[in-house]
FIPA-141444 format. One record per residue (C-alpha): residue in three letters; x, y, z. Coordinates in pm, 1 decimal. Layout:
N
+------+----------+----------+----------+
: mipa :       xx :       yy :       zz :
+------+----------+----------+----------+
:  ALA :        X :        Y :        Z :
...
+------+----------+----------+----------+
This chain:
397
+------+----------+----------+----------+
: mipa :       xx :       yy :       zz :
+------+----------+----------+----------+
:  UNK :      0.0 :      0.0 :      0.0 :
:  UNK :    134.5 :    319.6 :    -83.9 :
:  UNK :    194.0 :    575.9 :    169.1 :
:  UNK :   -154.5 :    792.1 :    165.2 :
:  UNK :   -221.2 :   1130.4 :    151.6 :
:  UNK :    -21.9 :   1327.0 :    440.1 :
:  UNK :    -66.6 :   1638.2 :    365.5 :
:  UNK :    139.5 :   1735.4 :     59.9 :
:  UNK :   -144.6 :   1996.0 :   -127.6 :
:  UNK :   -393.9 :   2012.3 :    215.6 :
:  UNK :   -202.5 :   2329.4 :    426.7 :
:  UNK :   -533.1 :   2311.6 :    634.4 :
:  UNK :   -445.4 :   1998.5 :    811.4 :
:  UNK :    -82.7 :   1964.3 :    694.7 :
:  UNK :    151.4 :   1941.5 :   1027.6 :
:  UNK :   -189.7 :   1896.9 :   1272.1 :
:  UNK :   -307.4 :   1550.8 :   1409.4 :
:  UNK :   -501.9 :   1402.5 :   1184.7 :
:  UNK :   -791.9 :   1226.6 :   1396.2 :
:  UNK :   -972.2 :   1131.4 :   1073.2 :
:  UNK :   -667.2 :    901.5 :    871.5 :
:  UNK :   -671.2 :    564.0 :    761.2 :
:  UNK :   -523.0 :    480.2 :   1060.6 :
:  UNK :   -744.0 :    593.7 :   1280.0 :
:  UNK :  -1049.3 :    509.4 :   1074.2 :
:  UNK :   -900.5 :    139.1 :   1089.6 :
:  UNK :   -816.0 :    134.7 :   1483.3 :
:  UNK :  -1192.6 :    228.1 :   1490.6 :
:  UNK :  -1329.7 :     -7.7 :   1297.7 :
:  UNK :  -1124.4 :   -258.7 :   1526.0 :
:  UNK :  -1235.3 :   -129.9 :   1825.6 :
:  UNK :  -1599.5 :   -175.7 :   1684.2 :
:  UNK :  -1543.1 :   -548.8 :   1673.8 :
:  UNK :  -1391.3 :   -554.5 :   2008.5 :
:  UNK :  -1664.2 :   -371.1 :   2128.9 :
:  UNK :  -1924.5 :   -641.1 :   2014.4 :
:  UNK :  -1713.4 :   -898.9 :   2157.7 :
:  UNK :  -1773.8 :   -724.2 :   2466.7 :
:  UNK :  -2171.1 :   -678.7 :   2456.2 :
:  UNK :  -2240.7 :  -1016.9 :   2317.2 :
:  UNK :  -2073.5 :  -1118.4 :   2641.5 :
:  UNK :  -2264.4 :   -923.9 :   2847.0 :
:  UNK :  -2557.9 :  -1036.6 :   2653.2 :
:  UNK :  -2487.4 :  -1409.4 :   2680.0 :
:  UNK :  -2387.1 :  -1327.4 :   3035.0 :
:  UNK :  -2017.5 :  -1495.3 :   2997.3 :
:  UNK :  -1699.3 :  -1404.8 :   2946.7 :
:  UNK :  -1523.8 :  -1357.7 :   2614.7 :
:  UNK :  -1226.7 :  -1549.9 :   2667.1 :
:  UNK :   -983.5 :  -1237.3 :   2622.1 :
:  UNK :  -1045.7 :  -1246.8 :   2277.3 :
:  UNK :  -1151.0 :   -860.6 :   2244.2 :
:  UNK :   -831.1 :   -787.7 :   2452.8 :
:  UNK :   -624.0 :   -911.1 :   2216.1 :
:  UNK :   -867.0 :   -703.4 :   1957.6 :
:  UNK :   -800.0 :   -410.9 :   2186.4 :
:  UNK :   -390.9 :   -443.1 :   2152.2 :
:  UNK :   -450.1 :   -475.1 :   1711.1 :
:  UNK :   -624.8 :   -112.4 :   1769.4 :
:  UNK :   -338.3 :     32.6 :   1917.4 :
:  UNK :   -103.5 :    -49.5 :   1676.3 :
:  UNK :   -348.0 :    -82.3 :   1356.3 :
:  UNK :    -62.9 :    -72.8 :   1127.5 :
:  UNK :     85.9 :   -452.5 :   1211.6 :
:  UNK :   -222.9 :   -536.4 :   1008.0 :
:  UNK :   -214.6 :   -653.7 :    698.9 :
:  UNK :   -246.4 :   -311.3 :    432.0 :
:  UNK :   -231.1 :   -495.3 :     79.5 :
:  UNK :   -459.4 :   -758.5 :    211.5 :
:  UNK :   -725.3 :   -410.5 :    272.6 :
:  UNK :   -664.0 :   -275.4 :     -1.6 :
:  UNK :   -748.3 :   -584.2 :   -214.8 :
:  UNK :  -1039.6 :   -648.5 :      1.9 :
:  UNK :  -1192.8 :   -262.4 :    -33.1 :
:  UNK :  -1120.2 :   -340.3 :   -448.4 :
:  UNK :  -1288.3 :   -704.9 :   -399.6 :
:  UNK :  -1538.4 :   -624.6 :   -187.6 :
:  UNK :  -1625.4 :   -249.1 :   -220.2 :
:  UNK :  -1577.0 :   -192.6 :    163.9 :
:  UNK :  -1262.9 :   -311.4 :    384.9 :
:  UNK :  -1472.9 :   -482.1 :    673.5 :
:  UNK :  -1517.5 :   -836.8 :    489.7 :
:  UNK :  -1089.7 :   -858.5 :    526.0 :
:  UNK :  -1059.8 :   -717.4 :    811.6 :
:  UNK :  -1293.9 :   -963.3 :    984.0 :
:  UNK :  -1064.5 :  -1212.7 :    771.3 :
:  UNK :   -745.7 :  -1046.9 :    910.4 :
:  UNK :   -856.5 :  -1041.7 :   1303.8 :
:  UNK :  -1029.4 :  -1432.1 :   1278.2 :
:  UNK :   -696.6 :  -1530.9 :   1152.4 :
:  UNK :   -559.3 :  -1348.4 :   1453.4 :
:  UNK :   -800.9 :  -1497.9 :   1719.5 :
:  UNK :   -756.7 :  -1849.3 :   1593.4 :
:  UNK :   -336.1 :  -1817.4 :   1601.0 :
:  UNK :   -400.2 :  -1733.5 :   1964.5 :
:  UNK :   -648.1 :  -1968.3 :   2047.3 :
:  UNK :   -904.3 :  -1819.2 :   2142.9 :
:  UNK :  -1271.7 :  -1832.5 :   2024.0 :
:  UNK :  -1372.7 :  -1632.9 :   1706.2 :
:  UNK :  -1776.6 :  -1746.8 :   1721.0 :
:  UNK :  -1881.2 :  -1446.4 :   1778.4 :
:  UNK :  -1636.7 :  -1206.2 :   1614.8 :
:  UNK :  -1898.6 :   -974.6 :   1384.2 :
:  UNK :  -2175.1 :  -1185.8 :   1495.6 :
:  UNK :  -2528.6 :  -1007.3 :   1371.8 :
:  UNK :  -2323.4 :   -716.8 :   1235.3 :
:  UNK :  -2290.0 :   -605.1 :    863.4 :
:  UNK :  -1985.4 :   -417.5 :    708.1 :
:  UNK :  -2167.0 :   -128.9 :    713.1 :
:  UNK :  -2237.6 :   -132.6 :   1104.4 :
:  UNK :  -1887.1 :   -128.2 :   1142.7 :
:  UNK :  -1760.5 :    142.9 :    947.9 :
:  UNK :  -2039.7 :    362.3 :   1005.2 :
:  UNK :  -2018.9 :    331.8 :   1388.3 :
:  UNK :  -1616.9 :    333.2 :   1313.7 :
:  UNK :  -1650.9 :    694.1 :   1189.0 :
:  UNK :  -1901.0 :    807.8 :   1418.7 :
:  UNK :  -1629.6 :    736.3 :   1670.2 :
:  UNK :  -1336.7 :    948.6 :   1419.5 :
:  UNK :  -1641.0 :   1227.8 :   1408.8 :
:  UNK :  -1644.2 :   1241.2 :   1768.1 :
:  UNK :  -1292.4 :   1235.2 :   1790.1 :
:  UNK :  -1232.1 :   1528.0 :   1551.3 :
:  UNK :  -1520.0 :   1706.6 :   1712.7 :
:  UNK :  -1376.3 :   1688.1 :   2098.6 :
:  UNK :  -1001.5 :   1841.8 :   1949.6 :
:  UNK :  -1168.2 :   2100.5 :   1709.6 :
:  UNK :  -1387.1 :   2229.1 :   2026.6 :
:  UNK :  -1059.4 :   2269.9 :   2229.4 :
:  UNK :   -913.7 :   2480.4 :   1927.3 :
:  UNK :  -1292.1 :   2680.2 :   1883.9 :
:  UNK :  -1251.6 :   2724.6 :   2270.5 :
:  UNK :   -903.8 :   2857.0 :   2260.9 :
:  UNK :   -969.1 :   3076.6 :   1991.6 :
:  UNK :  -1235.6 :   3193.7 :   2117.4 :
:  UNK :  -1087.8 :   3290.1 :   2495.9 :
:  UNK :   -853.3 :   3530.5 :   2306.8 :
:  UNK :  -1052.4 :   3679.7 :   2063.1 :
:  UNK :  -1335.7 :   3778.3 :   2371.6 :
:  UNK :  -1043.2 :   3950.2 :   2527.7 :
:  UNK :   -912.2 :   4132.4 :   2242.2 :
:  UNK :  -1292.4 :   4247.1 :   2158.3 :
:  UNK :  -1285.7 :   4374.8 :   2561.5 :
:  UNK :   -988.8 :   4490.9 :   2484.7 :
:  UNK :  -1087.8 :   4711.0 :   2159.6 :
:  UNK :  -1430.7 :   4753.2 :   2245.8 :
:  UNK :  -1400.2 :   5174.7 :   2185.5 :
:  UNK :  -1087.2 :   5150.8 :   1923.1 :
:  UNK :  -1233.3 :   5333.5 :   1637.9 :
:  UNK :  -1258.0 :   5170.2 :   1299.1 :
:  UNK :  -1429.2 :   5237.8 :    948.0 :
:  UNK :  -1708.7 :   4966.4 :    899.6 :
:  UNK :  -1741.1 :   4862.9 :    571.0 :
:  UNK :  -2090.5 :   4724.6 :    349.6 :
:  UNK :  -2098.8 :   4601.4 :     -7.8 :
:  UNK :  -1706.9 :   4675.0 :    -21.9 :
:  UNK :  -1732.1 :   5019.0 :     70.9 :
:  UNK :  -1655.9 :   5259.4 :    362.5 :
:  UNK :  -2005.7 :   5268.8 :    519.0 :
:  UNK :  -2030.2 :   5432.8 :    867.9 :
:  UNK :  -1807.5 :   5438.5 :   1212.0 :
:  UNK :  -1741.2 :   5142.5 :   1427.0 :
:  UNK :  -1454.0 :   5001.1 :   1634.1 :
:  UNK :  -1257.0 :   4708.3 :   1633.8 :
:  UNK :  -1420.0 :   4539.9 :   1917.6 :
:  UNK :  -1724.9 :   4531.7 :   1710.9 :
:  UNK :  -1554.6 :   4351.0 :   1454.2 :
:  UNK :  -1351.9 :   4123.7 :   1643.1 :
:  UNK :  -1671.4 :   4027.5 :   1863.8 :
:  UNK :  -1850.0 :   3937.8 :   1541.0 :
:  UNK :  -1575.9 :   3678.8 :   1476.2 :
:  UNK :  -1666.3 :   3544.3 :   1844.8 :
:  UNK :  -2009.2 :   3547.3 :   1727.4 :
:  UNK :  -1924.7 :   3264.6 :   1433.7 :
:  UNK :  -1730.7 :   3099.2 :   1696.0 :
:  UNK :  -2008.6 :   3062.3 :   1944.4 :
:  UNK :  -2211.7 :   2916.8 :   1674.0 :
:  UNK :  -1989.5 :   2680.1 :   1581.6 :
:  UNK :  -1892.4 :   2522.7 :   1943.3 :
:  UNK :  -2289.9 :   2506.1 :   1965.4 :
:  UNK :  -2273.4 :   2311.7 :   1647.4 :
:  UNK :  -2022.5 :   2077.1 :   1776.3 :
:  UNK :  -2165.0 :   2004.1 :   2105.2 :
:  UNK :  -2527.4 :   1976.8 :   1948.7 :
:  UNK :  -2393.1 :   1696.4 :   1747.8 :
:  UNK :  -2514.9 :   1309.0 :   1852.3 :
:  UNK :  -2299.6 :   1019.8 :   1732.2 :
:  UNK :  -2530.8 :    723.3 :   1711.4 :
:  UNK :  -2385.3 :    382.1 :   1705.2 :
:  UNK :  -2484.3 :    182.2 :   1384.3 :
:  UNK :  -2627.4 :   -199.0 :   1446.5 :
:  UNK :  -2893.5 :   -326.0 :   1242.6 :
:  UNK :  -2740.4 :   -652.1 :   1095.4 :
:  UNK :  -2795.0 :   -755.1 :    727.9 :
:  UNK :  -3119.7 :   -620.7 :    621.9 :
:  UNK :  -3149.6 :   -386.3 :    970.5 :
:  UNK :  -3403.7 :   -599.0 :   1126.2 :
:  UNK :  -3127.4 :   -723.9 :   1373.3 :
:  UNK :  -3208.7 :  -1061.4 :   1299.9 :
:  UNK :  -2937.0 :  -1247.3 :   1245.0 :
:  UNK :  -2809.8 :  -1161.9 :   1634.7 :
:  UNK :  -3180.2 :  -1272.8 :   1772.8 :
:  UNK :  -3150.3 :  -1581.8 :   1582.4 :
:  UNK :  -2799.3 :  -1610.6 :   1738.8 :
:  UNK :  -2896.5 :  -1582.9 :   2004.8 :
:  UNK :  -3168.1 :  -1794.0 :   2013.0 :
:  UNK :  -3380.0 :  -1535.1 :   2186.4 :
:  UNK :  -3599.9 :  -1219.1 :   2031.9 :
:  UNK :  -3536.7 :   -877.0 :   2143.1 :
:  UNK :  -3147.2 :   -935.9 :   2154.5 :
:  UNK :  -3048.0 :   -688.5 :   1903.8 :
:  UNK :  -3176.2 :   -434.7 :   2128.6 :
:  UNK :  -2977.9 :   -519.4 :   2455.5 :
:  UNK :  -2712.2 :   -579.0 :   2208.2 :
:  UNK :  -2728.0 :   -226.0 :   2068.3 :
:  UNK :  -2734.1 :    -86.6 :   2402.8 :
:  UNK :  -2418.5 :   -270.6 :   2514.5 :
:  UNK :  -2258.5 :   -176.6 :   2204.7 :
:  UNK :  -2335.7 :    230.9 :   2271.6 :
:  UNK :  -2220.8 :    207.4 :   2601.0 :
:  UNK :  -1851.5 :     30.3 :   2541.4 :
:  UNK :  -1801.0 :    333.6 :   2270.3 :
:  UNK :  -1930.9 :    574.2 :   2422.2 :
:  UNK :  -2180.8 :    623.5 :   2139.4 :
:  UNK :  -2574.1 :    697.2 :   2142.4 :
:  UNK :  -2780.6 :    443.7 :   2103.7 :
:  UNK :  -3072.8 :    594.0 :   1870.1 :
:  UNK :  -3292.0 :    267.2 :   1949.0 :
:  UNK :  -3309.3 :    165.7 :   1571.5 :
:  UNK :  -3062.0 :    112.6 :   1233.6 :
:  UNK :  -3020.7 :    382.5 :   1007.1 :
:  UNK :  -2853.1 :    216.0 :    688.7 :
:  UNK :  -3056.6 :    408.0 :    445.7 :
:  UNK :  -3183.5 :    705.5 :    721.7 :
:  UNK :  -2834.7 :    915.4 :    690.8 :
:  UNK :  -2991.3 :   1230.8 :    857.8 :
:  UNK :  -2687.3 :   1133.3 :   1163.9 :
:  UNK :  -2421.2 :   1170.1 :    894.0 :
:  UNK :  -2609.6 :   1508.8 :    750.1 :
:  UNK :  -2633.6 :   1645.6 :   1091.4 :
:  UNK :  -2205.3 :   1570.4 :   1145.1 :
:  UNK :  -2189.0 :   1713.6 :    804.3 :
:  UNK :  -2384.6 :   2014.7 :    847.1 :
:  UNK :  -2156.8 :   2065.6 :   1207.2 :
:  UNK :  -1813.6 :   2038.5 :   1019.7 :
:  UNK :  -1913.7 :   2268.6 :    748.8 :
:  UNK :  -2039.8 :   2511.5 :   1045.8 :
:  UNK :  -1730.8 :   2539.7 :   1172.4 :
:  UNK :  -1564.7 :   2577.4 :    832.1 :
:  UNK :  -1808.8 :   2848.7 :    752.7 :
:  UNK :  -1737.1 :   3035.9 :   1043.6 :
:  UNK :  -1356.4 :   3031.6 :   1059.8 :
:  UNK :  -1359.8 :   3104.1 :    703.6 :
:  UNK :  -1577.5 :   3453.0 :    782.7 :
:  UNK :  -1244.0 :   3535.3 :   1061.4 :
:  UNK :   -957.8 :   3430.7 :    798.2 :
:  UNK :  -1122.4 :   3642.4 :    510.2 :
:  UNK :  -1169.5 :   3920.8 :    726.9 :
:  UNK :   -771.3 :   3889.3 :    868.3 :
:  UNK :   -649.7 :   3881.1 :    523.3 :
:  UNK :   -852.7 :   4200.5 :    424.7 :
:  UNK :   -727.1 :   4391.8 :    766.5 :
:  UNK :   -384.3 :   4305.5 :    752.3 :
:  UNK :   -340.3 :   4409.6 :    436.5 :
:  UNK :    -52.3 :   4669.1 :    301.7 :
:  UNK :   -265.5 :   4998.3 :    285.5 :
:  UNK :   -499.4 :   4883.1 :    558.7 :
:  UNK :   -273.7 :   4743.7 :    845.4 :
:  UNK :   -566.9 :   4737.1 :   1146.3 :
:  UNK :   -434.4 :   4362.9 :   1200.2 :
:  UNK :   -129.3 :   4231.2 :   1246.8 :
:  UNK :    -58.0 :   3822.9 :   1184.3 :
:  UNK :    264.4 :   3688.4 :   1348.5 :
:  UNK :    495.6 :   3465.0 :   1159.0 :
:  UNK :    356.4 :   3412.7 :    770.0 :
:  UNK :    452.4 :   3245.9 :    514.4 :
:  UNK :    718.5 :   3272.0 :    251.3 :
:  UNK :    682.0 :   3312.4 :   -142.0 :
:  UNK :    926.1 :   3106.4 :   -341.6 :
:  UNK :    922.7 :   3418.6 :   -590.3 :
:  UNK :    943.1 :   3708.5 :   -371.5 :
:  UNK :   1144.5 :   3697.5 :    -73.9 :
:  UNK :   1035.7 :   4020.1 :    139.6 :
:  UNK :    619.0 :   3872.4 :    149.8 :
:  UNK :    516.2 :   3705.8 :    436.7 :
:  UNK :    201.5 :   3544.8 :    306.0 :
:  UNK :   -117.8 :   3513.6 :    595.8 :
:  UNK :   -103.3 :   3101.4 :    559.6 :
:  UNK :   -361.1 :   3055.6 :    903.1 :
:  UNK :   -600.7 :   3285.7 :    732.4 :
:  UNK :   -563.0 :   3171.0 :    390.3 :
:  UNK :   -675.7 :   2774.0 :    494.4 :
:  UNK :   -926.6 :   2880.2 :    691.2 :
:  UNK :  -1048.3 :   3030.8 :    412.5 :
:  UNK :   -921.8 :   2757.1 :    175.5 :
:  UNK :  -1152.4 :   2499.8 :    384.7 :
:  UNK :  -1458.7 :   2749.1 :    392.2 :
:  UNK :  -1464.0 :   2700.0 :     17.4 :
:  UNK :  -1431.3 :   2320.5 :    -14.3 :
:  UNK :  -1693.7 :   2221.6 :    243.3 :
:  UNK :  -1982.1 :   2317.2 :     92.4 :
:  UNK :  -1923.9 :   2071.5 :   -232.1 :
:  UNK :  -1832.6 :   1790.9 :     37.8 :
:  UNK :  -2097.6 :   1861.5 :    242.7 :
:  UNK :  -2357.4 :   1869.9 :   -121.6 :
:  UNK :  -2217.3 :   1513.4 :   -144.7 :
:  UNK :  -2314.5 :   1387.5 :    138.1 :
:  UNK :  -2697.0 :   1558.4 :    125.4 :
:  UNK :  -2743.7 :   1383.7 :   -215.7 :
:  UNK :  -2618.6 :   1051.6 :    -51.5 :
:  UNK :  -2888.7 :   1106.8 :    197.0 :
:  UNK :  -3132.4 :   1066.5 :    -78.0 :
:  UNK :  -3108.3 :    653.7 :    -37.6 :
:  UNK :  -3240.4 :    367.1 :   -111.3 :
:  UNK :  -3394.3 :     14.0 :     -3.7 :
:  UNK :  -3248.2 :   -138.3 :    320.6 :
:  UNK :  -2871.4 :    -78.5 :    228.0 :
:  UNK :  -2801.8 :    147.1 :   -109.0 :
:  UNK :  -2580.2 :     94.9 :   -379.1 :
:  UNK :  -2310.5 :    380.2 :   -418.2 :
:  UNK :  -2493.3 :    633.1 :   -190.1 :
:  UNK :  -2355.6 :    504.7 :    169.6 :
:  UNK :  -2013.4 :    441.5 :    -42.7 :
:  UNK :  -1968.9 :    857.3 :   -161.0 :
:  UNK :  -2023.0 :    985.9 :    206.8 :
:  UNK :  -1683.0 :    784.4 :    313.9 :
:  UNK :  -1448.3 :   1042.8 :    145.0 :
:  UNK :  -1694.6 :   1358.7 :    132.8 :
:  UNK :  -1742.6 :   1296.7 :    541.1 :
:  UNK :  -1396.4 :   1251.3 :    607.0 :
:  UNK :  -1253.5 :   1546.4 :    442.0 :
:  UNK :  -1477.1 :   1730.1 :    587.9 :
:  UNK :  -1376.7 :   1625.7 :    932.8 :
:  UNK :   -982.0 :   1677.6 :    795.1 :
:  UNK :  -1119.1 :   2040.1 :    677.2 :
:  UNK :  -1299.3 :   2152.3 :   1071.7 :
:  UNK :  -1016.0 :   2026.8 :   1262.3 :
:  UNK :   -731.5 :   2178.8 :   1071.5 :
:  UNK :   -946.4 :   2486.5 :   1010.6 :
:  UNK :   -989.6 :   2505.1 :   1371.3 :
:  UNK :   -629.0 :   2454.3 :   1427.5 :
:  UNK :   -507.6 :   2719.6 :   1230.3 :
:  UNK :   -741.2 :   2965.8 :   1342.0 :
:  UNK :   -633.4 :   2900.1 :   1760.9 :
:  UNK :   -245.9 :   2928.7 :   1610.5 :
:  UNK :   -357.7 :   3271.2 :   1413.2 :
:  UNK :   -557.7 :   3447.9 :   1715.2 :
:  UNK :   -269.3 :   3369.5 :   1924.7 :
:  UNK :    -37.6 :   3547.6 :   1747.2 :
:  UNK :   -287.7 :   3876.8 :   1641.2 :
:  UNK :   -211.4 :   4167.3 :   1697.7 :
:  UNK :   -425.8 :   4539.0 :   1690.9 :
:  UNK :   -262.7 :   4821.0 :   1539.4 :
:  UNK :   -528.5 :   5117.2 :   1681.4 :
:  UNK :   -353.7 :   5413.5 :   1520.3 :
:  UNK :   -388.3 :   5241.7 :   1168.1 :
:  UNK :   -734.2 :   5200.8 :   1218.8 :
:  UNK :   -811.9 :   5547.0 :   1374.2 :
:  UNK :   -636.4 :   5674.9 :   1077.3 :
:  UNK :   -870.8 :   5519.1 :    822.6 :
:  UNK :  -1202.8 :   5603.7 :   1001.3 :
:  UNK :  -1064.6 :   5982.6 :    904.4 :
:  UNK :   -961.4 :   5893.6 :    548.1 :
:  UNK :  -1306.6 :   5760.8 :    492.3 :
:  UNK :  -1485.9 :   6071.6 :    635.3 :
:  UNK :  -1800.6 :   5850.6 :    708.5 :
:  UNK :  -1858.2 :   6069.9 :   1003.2 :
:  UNK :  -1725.5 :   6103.5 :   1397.4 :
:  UNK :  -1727.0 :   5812.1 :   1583.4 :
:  UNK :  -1853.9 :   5932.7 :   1905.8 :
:  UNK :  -2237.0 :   5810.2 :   1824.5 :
:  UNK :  -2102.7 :   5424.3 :   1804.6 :
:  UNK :  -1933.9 :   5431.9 :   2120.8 :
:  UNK :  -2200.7 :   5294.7 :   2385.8 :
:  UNK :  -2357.0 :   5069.3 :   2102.9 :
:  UNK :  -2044.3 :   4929.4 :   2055.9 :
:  UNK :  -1987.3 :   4879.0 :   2385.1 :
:  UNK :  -2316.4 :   4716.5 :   2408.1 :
:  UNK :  -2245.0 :   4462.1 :   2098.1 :
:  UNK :  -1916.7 :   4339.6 :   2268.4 :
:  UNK :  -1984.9 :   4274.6 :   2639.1 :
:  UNK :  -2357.5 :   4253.0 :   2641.9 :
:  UNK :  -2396.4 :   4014.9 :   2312.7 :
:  UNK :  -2120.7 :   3840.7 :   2190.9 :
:  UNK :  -1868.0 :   3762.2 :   2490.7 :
:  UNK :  -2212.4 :   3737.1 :   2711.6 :
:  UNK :  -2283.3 :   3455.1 :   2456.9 :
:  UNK :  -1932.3 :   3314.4 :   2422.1 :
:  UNK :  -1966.9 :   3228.3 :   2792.5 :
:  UNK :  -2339.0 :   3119.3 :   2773.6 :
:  UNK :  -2223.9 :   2873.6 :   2457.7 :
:  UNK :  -1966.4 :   2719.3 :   2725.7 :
:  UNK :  -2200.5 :   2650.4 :   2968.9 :
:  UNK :  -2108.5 :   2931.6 :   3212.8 :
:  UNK :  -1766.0 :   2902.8 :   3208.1 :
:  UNK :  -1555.3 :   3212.2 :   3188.4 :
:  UNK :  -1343.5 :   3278.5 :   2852.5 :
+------+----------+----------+----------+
């Protein structure tokens, strides 16, 4: 298997942790089967002979399995689950120990949707961290600048007074939205067997009403939700991850176009540490944080159309739907987290240059800038750092 894609023509996640690789799509998918090890034990009420700890040690180190063996079996099969249950049997039976009910009432698409539930969930918990951090220092920067006059612009045009804290607490405002976003997001386990009636595991069990407990179990061990049903053709749980990732794209995007425009030669209200070099012209440093924010702001909305029109499916388990989410879903995972990533790194570093901005308020002669003092003073504490903290459950930026 060759090496992947790490990175190479992606600056958005390139030199981040990426929660959403093969790797860590495959450790999932692992930990899946381990899991249902787990709950058909507590199901059948015995023990399962340490063969999910052993399943437990092939997640941590996912690599030692077999790649070209995957790789022929997602070309063979269409999805990588039918080897991989190959791969970890083979495994179980070198060690002895019973392989019965490895994948027992599951399909191949249980596993790999509840696999990247569990990267979603993953991705979400480090791109809140980042939303959070950028977040803390952009509601003390808009404290900060709350009365630091500025020229407000509409259509592209110098429009009427305002301040920096206004601006900068509209940035907070995206931010808010998209931590709500993230934390409004359920990540359902996936167990419906075959058909998603479930039947296979009642039948394996020789009892009705097993898929249930089984489903329960399942949640639990991941940490998942357990939505009480399958939803191989209902992909409104993808949509809503989806619609979350894009949400933070969306809004990170809004802060890196506006950096680019402010710290601009001519302009100069905002000043970026670090930057980028151009392999043409020594003396720029080029705004890299604020250009992939921006960069991912424009590719999530075709991903994100992907995965809407895969919603549209069909019969108990569809035929090319469920299979264009895979890559549409992940990259749009890749694009939150290293979106989110580059815009903690870029607030970090910002910088307010008040003089700059004072000076083209007066350029503009759009008026004084008395008037907009209270109501700006208003929009930052009162709305958008009042909400920052509300959108954190009380907690103090």
């Amino acid at each position: 298997m060759t090496a992947g894609d790490w990175g190479l023509l992606q600056p958005t996640t390139a030199g981040t942790r990426d929660a959403a690789g093969d790797d860590q799509v495959l450790a999932a998918m692992v930990r899946v089967e381990a899991a249902l090890l787990r709950a058909w034990a507590a199901v059948d009420d015995e023990g399962d002979g340490g063969a999910a700890r052993l399943l437990d040690s092939v997640a941590a180190d996912p690599t030692a399995l077999d790649r070209d063996a995957l790789v022929a079996g997602v070309a063979r099969d269409g999805v990588a689950v039918v080897a991989l249950v190959g791969l970890l049997r083979q495994r179980l039976d070198r060690a002895g120990l019973p392989a019965a009910r490895l994948h027992a009432g599951a399909t191949s698409q249980d596993v790999l949707d509840t696999a990247l539930m569990q990267v979603a969930r993953a991705t979400f918990a480090q791109v809140r961290v980042r939303l959070v951090a950028a977040g803390t220092a952009l509601a003390v920067l808009a404290d900060a600048e709350r009365d630091s006059p500025r020229v407000g612009h509409t259509l592209g045009r110098n429009a009427a007074p305002t301040t920096l804290g206004v601006q900068i607490a509209g940035w907070l405002d995206g931010i808010s939205s998209a931590v709500a976003a993230v934390d409004g997001t359920r990540f359902p386990v996936q167990l419906g067997g075959a058909v998603g009636t479930g039947e296979q595991a009642d039948r394996a069990a020789g009892r009705p009403g097993t898929i249930e407990a089984l489903r329960a179990t399942l949640a639990a061990e991941l940490g998942l939700d357990d939505p009480g049903r399958s939803w191989h053709t209902e992909r409104t749980p993808v949509l809503a991850v989806a619609t979350a990732a894009s949400t933070v794209t969306a809004a990170l995007g809004r802060v890196g176009r506006d950096l680019v425009m402010g710290s601009r030669e001519g302009v100069d209200e905002l000043g970026l540490a670090g930057g980028g070099a151009s392999s043409a012209m020594p003396h720029k440093r080029n705004p890299v944080g604020p250009v992939a924010m921006s960069a991912a702001a424009l590719q999530a909305p075709g991903l994100l159309s992907t995965v809407a029109r895969a919603a549209v499916s069909v019969d108990e388990r569809p035929a090319g739907e469920w299979h264009a989410e895979w890559s549409a879903l992940r990259d749009l995972l890749r694009l939150a987290g290293g979106s989110a990533d580059a815009a903690a790194r870029t607030v970090s570093g910002l910088t307010v240059h008040r003089d700059a901005a004072a000076r083209n308020l007066r350029s503009a002669d759009v008026g004084p800038a008395d008037a907009v003092t209270l109501a700006a003073c208003r929009r930052v504490a009162d709305a958008a750092i009042a909400r920052f903290q509300h959108t954190l459950g009380g907690e103090r930026p």
